[in-house]
mmCIF file of the N, C-alpha and C atoms, coordinates in Angstrom:
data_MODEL
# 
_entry.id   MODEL 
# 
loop_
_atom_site.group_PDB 
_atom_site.id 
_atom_site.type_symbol 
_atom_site.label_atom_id 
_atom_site.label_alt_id 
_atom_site.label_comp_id 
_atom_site.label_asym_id 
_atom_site.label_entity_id 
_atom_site.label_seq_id 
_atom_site.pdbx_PDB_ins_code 
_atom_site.Cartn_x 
_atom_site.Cartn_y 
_atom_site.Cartn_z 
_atom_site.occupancy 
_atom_site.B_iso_or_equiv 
_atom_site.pdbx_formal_charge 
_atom_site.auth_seq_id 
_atom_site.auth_comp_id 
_atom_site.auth_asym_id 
_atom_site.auth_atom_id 
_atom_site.pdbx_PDB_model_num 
ATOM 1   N N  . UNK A 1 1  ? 248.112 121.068 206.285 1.00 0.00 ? 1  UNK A N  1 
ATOM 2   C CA . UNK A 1 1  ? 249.337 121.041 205.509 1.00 0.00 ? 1  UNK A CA 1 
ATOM 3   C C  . UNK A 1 1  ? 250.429 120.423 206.357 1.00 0.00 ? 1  UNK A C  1 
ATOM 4   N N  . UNK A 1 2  ? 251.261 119.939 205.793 1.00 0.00 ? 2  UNK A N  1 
ATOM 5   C CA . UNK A 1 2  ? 252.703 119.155 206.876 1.00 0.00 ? 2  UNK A CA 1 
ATOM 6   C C  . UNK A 1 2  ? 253.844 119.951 206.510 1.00 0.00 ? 2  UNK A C  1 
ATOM 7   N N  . UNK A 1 3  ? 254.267 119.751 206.775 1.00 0.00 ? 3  UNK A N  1 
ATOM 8   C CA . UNK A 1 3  ? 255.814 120.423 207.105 1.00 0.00 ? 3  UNK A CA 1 
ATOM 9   C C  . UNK A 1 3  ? 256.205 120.101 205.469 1.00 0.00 ? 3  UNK A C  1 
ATOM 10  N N  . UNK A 1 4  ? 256.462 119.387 204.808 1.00 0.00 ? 4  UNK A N  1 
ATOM 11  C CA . UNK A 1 4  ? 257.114 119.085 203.526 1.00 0.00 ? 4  UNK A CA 1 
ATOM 12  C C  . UNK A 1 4  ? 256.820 120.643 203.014 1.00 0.00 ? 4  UNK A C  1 
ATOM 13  N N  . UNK A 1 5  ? 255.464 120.618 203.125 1.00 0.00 ? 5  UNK A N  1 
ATOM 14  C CA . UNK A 1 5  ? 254.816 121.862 201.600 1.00 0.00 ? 5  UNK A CA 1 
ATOM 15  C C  . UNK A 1 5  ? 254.418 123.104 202.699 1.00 0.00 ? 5  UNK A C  1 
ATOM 16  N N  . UNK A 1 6  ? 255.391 123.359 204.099 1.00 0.00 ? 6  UNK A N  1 
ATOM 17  C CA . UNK A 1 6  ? 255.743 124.611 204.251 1.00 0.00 ? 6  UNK A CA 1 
ATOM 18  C C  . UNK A 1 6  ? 256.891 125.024 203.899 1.00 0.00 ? 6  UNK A C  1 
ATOM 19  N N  . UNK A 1 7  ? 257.989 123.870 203.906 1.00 0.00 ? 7  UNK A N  1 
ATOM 20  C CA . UNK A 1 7  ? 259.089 124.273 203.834 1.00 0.00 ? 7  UNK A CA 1 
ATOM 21  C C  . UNK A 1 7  ? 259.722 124.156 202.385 1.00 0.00 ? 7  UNK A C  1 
ATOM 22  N N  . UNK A 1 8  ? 258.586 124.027 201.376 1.00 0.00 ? 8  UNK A N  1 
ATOM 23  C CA . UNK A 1 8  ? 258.973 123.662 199.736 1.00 0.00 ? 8  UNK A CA 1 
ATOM 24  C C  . UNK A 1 8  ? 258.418 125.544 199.849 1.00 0.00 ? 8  UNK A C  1 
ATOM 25  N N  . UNK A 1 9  ? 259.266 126.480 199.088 1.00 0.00 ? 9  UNK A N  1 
ATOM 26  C CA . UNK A 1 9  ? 259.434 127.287 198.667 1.00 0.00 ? 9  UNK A CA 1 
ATOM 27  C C  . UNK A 1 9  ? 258.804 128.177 197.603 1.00 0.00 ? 9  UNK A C  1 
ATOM 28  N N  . UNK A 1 10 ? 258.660 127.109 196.450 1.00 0.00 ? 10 UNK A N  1 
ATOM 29  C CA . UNK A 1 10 ? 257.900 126.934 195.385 1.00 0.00 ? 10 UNK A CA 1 
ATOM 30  C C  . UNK A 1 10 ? 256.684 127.057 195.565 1.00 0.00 ? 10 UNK A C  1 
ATOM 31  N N  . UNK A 1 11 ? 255.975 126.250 196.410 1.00 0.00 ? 11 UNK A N  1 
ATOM 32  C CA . UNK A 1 11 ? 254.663 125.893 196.603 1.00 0.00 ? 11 UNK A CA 1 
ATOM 33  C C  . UNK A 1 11 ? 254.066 127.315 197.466 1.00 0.00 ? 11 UNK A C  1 
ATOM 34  N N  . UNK A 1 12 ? 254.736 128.179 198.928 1.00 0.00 ? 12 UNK A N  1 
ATOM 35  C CA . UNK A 1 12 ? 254.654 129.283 199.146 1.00 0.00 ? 12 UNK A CA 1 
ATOM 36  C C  . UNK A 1 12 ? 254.592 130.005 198.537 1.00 0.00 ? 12 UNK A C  1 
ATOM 37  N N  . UNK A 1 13 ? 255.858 130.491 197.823 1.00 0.00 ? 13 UNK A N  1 
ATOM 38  C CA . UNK A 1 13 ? 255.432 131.498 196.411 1.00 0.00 ? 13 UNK A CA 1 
ATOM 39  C C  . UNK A 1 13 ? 254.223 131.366 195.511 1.00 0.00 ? 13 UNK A C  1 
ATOM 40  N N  . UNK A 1 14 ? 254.195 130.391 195.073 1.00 0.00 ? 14 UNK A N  1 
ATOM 41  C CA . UNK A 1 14 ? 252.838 130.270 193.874 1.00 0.00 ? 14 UNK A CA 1 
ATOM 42  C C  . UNK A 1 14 ? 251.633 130.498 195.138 1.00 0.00 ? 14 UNK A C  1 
ATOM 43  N N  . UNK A 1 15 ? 251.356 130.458 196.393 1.00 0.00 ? 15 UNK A N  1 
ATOM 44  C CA . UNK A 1 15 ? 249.863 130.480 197.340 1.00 0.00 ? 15 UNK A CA 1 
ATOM 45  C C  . UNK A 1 15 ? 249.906 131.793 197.726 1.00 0.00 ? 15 UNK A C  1 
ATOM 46  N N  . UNK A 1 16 ? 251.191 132.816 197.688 1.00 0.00 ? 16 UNK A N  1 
ATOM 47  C CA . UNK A 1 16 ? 251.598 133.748 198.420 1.00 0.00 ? 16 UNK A CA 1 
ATOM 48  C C  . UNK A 1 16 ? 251.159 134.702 196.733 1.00 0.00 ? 16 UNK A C  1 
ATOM 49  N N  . UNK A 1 17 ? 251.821 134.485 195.978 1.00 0.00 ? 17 UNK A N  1 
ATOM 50  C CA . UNK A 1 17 ? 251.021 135.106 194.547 1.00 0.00 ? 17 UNK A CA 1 
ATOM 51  C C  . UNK A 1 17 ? 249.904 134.933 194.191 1.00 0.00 ? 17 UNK A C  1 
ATOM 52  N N  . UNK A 1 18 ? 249.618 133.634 194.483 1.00 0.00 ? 18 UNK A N  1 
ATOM 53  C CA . UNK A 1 18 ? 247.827 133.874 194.166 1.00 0.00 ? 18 UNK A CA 1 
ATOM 54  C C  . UNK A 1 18 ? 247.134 134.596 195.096 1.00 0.00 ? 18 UNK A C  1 
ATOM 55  N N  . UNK A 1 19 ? 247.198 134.653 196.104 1.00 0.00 ? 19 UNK A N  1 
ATOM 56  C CA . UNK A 1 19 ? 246.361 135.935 196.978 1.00 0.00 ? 19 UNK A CA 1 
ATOM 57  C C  . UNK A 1 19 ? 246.724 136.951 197.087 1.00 0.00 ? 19 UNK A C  1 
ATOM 58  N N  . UNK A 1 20 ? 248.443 137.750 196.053 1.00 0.00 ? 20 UNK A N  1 
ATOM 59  C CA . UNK A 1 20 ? 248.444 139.078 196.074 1.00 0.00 ? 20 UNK A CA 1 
ATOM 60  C C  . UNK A 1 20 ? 247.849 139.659 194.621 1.00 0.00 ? 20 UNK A C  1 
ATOM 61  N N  . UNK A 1 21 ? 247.235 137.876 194.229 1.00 0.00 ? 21 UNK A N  1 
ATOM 62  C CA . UNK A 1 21 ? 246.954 138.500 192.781 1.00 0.00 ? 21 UNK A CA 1 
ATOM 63  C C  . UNK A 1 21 ? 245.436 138.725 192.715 1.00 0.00 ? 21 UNK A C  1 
ATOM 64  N N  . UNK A 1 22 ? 244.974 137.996 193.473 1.00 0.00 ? 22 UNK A N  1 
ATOM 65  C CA . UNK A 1 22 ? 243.320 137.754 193.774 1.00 0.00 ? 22 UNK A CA 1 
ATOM 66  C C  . UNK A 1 22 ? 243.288 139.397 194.601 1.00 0.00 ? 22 UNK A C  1 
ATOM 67  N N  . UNK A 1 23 ? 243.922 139.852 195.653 1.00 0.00 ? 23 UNK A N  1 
ATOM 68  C CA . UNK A 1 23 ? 243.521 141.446 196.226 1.00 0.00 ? 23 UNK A CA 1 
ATOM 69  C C  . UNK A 1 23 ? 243.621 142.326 194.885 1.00 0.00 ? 23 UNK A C  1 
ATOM 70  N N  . UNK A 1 24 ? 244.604 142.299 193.990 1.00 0.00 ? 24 UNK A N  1 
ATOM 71  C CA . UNK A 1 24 ? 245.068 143.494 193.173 1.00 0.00 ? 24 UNK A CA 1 
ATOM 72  C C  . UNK A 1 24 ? 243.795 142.772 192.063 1.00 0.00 ? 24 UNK A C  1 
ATOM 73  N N  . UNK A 1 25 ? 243.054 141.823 192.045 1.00 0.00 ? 25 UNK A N  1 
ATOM 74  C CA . UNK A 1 25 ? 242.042 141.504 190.688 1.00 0.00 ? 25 UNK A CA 1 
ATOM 75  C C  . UNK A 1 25 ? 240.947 142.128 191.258 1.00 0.00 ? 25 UNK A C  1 
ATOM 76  N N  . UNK A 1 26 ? 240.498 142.297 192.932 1.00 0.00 ? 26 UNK A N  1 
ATOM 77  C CA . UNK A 1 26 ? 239.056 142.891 193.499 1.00 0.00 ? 26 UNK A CA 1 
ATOM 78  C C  . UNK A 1 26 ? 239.444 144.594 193.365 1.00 0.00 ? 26 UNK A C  1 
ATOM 79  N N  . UNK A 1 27 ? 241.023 145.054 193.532 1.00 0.00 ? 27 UNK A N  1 
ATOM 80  C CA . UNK A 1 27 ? 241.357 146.684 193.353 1.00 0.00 ? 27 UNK A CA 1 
ATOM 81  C C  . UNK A 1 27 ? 240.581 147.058 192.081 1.00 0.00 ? 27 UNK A C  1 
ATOM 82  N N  . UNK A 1 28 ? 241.307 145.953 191.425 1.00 0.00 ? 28 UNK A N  1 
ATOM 83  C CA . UNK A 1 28 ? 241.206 146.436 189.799 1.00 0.00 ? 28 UNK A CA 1 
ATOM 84  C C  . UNK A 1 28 ? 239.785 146.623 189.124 1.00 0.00 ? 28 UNK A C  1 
ATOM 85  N N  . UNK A 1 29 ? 238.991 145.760 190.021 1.00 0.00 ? 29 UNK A N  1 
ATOM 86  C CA . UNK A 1 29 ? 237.538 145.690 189.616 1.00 0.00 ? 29 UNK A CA 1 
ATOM 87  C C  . UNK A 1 29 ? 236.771 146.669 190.104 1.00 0.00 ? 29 UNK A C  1 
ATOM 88  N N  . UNK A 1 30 ? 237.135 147.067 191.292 1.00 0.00 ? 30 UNK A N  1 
ATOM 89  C CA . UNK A 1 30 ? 236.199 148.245 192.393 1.00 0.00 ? 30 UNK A CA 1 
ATOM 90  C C  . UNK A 1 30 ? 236.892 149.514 191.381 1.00 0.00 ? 30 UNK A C  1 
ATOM 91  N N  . UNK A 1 31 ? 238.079 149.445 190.489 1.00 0.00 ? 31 UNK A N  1 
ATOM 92  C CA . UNK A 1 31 ? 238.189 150.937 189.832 1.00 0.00 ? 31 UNK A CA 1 
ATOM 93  C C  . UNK A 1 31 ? 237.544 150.800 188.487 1.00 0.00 ? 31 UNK A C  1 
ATOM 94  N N  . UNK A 1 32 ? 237.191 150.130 188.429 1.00 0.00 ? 32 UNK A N  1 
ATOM 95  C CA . UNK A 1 32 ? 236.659 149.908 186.740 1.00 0.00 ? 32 UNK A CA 1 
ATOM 96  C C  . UNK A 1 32 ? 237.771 149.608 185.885 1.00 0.00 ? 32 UNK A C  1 
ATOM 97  N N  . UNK A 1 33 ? 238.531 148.928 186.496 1.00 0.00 ? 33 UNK A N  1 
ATOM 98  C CA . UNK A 1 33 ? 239.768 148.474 185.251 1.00 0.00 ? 33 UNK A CA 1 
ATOM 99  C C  . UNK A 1 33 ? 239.017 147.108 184.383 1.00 0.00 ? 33 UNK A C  1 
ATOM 100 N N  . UNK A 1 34 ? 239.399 146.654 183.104 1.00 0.00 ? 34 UNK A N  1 
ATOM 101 C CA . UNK A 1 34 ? 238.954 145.379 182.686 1.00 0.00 ? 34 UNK A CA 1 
ATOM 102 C C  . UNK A 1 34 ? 239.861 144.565 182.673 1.00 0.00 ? 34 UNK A C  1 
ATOM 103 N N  . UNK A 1 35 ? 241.313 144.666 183.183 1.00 0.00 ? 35 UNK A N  1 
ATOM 104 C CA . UNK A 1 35 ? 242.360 144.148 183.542 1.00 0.00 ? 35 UNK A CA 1 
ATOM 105 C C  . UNK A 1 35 ? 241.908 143.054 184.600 1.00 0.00 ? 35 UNK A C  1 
ATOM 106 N N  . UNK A 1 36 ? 241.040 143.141 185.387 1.00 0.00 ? 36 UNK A N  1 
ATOM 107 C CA . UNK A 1 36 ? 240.850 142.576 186.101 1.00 0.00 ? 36 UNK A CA 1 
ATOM 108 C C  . UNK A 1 36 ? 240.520 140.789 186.198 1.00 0.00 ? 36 UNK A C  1 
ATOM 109 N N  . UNK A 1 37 ? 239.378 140.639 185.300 1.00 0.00 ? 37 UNK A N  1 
ATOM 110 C CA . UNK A 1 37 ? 239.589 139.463 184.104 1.00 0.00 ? 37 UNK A CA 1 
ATOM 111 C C  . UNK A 1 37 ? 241.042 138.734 183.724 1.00 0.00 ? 37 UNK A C  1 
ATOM 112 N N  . UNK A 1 38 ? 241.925 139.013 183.629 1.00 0.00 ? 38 UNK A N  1 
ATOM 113 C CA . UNK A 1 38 ? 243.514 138.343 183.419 1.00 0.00 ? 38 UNK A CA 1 
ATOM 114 C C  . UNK A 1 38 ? 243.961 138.032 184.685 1.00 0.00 ? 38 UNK A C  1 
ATOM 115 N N  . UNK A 1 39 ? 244.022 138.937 185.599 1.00 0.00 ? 39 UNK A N  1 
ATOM 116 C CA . UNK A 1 39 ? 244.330 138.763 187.035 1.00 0.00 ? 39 UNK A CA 1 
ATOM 117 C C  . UNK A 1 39 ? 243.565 137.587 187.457 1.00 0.00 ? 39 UNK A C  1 
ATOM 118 N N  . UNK A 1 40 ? 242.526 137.517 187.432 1.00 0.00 ? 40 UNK A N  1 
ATOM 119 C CA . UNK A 1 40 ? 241.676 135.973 187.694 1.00 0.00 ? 40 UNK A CA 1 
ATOM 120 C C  . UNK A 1 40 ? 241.993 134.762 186.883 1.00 0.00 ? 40 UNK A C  1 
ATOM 121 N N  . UNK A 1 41 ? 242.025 134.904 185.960 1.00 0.00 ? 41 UNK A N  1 
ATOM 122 C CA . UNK A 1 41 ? 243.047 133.620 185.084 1.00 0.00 ? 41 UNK A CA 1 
ATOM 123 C C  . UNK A 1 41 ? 244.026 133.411 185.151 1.00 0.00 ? 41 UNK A C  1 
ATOM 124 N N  . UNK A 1 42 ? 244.744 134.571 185.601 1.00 0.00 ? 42 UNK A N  1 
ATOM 125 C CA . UNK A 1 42 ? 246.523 133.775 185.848 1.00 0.00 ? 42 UNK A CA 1 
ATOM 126 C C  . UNK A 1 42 ? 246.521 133.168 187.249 1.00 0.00 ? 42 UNK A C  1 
ATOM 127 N N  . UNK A 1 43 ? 245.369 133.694 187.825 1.00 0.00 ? 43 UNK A N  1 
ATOM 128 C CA . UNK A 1 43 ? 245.316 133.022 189.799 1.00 0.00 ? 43 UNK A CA 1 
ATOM 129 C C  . UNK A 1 43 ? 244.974 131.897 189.304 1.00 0.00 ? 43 UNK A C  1 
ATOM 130 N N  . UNK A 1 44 ? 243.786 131.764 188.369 1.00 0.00 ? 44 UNK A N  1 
ATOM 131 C CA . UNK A 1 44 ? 243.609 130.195 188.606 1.00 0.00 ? 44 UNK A CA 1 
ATOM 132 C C  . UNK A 1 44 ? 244.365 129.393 188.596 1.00 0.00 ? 44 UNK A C  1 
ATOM 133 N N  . UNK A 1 45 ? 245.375 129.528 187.376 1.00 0.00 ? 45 UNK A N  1 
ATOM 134 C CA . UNK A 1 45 ? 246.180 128.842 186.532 1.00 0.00 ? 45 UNK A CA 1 
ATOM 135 C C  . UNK A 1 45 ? 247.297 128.776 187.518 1.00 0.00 ? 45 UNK A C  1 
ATOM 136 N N  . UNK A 1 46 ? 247.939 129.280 188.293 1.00 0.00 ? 46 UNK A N  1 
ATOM 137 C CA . UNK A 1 46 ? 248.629 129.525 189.311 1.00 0.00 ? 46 UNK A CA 1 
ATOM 138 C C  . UNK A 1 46 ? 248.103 128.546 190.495 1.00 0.00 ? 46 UNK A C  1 
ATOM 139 N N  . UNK A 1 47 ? 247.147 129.365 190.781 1.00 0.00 ? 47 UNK A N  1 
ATOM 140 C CA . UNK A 1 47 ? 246.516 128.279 192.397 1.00 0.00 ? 47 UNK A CA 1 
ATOM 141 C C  . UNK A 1 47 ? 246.433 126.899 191.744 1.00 0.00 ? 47 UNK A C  1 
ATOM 142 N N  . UNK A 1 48 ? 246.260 126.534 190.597 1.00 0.00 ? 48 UNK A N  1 
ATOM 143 C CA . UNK A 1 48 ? 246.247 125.060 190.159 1.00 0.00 ? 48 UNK A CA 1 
ATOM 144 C C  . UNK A 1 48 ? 247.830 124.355 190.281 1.00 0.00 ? 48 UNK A C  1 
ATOM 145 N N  . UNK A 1 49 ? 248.604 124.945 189.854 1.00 0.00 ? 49 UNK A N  1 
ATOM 146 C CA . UNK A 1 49 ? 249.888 124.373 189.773 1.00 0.00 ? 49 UNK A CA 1 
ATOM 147 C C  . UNK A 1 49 ? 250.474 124.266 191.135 1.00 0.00 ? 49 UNK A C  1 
ATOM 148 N N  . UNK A 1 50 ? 250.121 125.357 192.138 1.00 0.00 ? 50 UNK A N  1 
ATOM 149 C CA . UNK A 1 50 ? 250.501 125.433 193.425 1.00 0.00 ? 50 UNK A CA 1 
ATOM 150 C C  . UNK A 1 50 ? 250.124 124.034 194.667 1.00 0.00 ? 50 UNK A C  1 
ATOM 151 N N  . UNK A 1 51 ? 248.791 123.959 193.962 1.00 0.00 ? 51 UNK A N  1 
ATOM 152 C CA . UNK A 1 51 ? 248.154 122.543 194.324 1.00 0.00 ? 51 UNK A CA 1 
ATOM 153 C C  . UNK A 1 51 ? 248.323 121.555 194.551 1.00 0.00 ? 51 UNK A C  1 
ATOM 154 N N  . UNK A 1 52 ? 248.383 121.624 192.709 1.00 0.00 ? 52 UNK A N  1 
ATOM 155 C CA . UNK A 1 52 ? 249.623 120.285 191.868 1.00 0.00 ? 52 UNK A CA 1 
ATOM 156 C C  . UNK A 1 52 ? 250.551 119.828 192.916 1.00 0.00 ? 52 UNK A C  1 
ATOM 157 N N  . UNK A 1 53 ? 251.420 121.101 192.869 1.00 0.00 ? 53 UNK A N  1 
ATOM 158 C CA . UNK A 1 53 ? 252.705 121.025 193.308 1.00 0.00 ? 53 UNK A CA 1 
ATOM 159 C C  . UNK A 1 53 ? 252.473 120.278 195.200 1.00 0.00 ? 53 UNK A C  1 
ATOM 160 N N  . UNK A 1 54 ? 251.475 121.025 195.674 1.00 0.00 ? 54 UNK A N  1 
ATOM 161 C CA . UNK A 1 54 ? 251.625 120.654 197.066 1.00 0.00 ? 54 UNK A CA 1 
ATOM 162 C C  . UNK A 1 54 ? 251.034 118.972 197.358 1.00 0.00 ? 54 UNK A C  1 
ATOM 163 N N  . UNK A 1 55 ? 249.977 118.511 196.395 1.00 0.00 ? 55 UNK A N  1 
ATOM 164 C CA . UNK A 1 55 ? 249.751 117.646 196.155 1.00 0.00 ? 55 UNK A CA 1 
ATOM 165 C C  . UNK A 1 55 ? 250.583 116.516 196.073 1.00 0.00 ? 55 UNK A C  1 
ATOM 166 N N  . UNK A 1 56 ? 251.376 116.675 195.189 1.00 0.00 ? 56 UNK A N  1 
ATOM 167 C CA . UNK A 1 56 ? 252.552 115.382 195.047 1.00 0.00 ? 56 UNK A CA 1 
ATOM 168 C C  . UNK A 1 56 ? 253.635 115.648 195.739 1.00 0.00 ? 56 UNK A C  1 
ATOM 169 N N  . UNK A 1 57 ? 253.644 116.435 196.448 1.00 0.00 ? 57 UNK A N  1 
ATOM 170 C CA . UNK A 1 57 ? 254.908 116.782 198.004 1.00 0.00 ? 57 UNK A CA 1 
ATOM 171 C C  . UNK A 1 57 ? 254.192 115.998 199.165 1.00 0.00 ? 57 UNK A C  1 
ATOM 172 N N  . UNK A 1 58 ? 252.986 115.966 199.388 1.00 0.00 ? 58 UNK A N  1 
ATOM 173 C CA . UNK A 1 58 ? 252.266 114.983 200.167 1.00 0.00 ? 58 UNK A CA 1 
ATOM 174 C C  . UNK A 1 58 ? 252.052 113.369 199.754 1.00 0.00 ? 58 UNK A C  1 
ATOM 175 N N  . UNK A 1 59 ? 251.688 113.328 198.602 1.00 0.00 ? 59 UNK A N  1 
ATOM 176 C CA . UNK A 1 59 ? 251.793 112.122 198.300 1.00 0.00 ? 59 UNK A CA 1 
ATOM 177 C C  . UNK A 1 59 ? 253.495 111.431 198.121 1.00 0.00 ? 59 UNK A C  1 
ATOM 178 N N  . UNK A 1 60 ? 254.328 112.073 198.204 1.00 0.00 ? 60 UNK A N  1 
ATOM 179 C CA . UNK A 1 60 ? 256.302 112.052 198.358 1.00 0.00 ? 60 UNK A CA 1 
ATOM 180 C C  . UNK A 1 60 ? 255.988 111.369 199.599 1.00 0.00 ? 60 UNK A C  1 
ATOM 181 N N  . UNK A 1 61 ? 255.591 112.278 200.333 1.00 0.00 ? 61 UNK A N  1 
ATOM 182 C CA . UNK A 1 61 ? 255.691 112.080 202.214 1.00 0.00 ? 61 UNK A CA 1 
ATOM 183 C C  . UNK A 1 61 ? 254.969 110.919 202.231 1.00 0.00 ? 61 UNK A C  1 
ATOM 184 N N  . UNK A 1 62 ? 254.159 110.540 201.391 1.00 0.00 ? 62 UNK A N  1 
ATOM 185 C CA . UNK A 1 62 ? 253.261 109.536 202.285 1.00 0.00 ? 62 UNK A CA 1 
ATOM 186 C C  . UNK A 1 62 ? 253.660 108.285 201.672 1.00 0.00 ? 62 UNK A C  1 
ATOM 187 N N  . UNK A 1 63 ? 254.542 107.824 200.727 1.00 0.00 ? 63 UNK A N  1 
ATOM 188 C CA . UNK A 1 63 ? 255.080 106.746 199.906 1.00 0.00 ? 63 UNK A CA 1 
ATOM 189 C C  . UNK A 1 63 ? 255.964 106.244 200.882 1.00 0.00 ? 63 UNK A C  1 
# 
């Protein structure tokens, strides 16, 4: 990673939520919640945009 997409904010938050959402989706599963299932789709959908996002902050830097 370079410096651009540590210091983009946005892009932390959405990587920093997807892995407090991915621990609380393995809680939810080891208790027998079925909640757990949503928690994995909003990470995806999340870690995708976070991507996105860090993606074209690198390709910024590299133009």
């Amino acid at each position: 990673m370079n410096l651009e997409i540590l210091k983009d904010k946005k892009t932390l938050l959405g990587f920093s939520l997807a892995f407090l959402m991915s621990i609380s989706a393995i809680i939810l599963a080891v208790a027998g919640n079925g909640l757990w299932v949503v928690f994995i789709l909003l990470n995806l959908l999340l870690l995708a945009f976070s991507v996105r996002r860090a993606d074209q902050l690198s390709k910024a830097r590299g133009s």
